[in-house]
Residue, then its C-alpha position, 0 to 999 in steps of 0.5 A: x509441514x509449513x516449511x515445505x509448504x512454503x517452500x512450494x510457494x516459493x518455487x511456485x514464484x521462481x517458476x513463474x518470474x522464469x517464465x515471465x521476464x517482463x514480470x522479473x523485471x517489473x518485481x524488482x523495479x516495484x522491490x526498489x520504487x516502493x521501498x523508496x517511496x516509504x523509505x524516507x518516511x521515518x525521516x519526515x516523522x522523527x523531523x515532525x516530531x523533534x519540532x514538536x508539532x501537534x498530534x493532528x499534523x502527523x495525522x495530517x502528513x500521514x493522510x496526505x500520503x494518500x490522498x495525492x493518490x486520491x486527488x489524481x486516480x481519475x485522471x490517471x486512470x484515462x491517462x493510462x488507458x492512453x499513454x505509453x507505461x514506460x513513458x509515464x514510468x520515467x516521467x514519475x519516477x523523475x518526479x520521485x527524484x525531484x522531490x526527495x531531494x528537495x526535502x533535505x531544505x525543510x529544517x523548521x516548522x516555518x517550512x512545514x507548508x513545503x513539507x506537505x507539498x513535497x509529501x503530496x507530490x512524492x506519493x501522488x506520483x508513487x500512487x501513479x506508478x503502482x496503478x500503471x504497474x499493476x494495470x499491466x500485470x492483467x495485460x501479461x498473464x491471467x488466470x491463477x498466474x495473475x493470482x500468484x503476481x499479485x501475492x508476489x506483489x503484494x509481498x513486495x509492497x507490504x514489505x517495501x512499505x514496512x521494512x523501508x519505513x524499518x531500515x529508514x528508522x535505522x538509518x535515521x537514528x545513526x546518520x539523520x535525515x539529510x542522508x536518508x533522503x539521500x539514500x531514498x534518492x539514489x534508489x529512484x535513480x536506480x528505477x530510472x535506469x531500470x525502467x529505461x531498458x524495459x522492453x514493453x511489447x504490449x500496444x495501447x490503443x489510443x482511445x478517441x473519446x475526450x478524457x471527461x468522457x473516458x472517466x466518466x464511461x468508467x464510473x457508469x461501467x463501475x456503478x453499472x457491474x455491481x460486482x465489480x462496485x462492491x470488490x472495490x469496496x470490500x478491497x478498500x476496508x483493507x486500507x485501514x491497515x495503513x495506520x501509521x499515525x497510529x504507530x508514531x503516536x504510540x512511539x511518542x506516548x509510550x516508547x520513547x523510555x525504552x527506545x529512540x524515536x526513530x528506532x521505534x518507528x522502525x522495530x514496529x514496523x519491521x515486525x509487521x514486516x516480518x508478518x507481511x511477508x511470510x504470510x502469503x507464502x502460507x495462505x496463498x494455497x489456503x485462500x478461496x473465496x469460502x475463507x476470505x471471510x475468516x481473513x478478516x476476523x482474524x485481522x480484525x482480532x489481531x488489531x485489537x490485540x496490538x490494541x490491547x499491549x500497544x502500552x508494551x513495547x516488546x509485547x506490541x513488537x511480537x503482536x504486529x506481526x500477527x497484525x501483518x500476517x493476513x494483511x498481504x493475503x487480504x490485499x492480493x485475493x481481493x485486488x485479483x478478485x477484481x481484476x478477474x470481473x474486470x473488462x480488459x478496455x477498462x482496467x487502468x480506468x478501474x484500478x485508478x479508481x479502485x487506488x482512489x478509494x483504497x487511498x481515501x480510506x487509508x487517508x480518512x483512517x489517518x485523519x480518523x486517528x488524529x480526530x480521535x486522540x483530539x476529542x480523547x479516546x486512548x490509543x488502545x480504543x483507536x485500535x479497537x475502532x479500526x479492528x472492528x471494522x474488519x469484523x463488519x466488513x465480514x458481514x458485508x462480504x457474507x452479504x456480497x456473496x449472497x447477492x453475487x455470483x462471484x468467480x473463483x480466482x482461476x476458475x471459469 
């Protein structure tokens, strides 16, 4: 039965990518930024590690991934609400270009300072180019349409993010990591190109009010919609999935028998991956708001188990699938949630600071990781901390229904 049900989800997607040729094009230029963006990753961590660096600074660059996003969503939310999307596209993915490349000079700990800067520039600019990306997308289409470009979506980010992170290791481990940047590079040249013959026919009117006044019109139309505060909220707990510290020290502490560092990084992650992908392609038909909440128990279990093998090698590989297979569902229904009780006037303002906070928690669950191994808590009770997380955060989705009135996606 599940074969043809995923089979319906697929031609479902098709239909809709057919039918929407800006989206197509959209879909394939996030396939290609985002694996980019993450690429190269595995890189930087096998270079962290091969000098032997203390565990709080892959904590540390695993955390700045996420707040260069932080640090600029307010802006980026008014520059958006402003500026044309294509502009700003090539402007960042330029910037991508620029700092890949210049990763290939860090070669000792004495450039570590340029390190952190490069990581800080490169995502913060990825961090942009997905919010302008995904404050187009309600612009496009609506209803349950914006419901399945989200999956897709999702499906494309949680697969770039995992299987980038998995072909990087490969390709780190056979050719190093001057040619992995490299590579990273030559896929952002190909965004470039692909973003210069969008064709966006959707107008931006330019707002007259200063940018203090727009971000600050934002943050009381956010804390004035309580709705939409809590969805914020409730999408960030999500967040928490994004524990790749958590993985490289598990590779360094229990692996490196078995398998190369590099190589480890990337077989973890390409088993999330595998998770992260075929479970909307399930889930997405299933999912309302009535079994959200189950979404989260069963994350939340599932990061417990990977807690409990994280020592197995093997066992950790099979169970990180599990770890991704509600993940991409979890992502898509609650970022579509909030769009849908979003004002159109206000969804790049809304998404940047819903980036902002989804970006914080992912950035304090790395620091969180590193502050935990620091004051002794094993890998396995880390795990444990982040998957109960997922089960308070159903008590506070059950709380969220109770107080609100929440439309159904696609519903009226």
């Amino acid at each position: 039965m599940s074969f043809y049900v995923t089979l319906a989800v697929m031609k479902r997607y098709w239909n809709l990518l057919s039918n929407e040729p800006l989206l197509a094009k959209l879909s394939l230029i996030q396939l290609i930024a985002y694996f980019g963006a993450w690429f190269s990753n595995v890189a930087i961590y096998t270079l962290l590690i091969q000098l032997n660096v203390d565990p709080s600074v892959i904590a540390l660059v695993a955390a700045l991934h996420f707040f260069a996003g932080v640090l600029q969503a307010p802006l980026s939310g008014v520059i958006i609400d402003r500026v044309s999307p294509k502009k700003l596209m090539i402007i960042l993915t330029g910037t991508e270009i620029i700092a890949t490349l210049s990763l290939i000079g860090v070669r000792d700990i004495s450039y570590l300072w340029i390190l952190y800067i490069l990581v800080f520039v490169r995502m913060g600019a990825a961090s942009f180019q997905f919010t302008v990306e995904m404050s187009l997308l309600p612009k496009i289409i609506q209803g349950k349409a914006l419901q399945y470009a989200n999956e897709m979506h999702s499906i494309i980010w949680s697969f770039s993010y995992t299987a980038g992170m998995a072909l990087g290791g490969l390709l780190v481990y056979y050719v190093g990591t001057t040619v992995a940047f490299l590579v990273d590079a030559t896929l952002f040249i190909i965004v470039l190109m692909l973003v210069s013959t969008l064709k966006i026919d959707i107008k931006s009117e330019k707002p007259r009010e200063r940018f203090v006044v727009m971000m600050g019109d934002a943050l009381r139309y956010i804390w004035g919609n309580k709705i939409v505060f809590h969805l914020i909220l409730l999408h960030a707990v999500v967040g928490l999935t994004a524990f790749d510290a958590l993985v490289v020290l598990s590779v360094e502490k229990y692996y490196l028998e078995v398998v190369a560092v590099s190589l480890g990084i990337g077989l973890v992650h390409a088993m999330r991956a595998v998770g992260l992908t075929i479970g909307p392609m399930i889930l997405g038909i299933w999912i309302n708001l009535k079994r959200l909440g189950y979404l989260f128990v069963v994350e939340g279990l599932a990061i417990i188990a990977w807690g409990v093998v994280i020592e197995h090698f093997y066992l950790s590989l099979i169970v990180a699938v599990l770890v991704g297979f509600v993940t991409s569902t979890l992502w898509s229904y609650t970022f579509t949630l909030l769009q849908q009780h979003t004002h159109e006037e206000y969804y790049g303002r809304v998404i940047a600071y819903n980036d902002m906070v989804f970006l914080m928690v992912g950035g304090g669950a790395s620091l969180l990781i590193g502050l935990l191994v620091k004051i002794g808590l094993t890998l396995s009770g880390i795990a444990f901390v982040l998957g109960g997380s997922f089960i308070i955060a159903t008590i506070y989705y059950a709380w969220i229904r109770g107080q609100y009135e929440l439309k159904e996606v696609g519903g009226e």
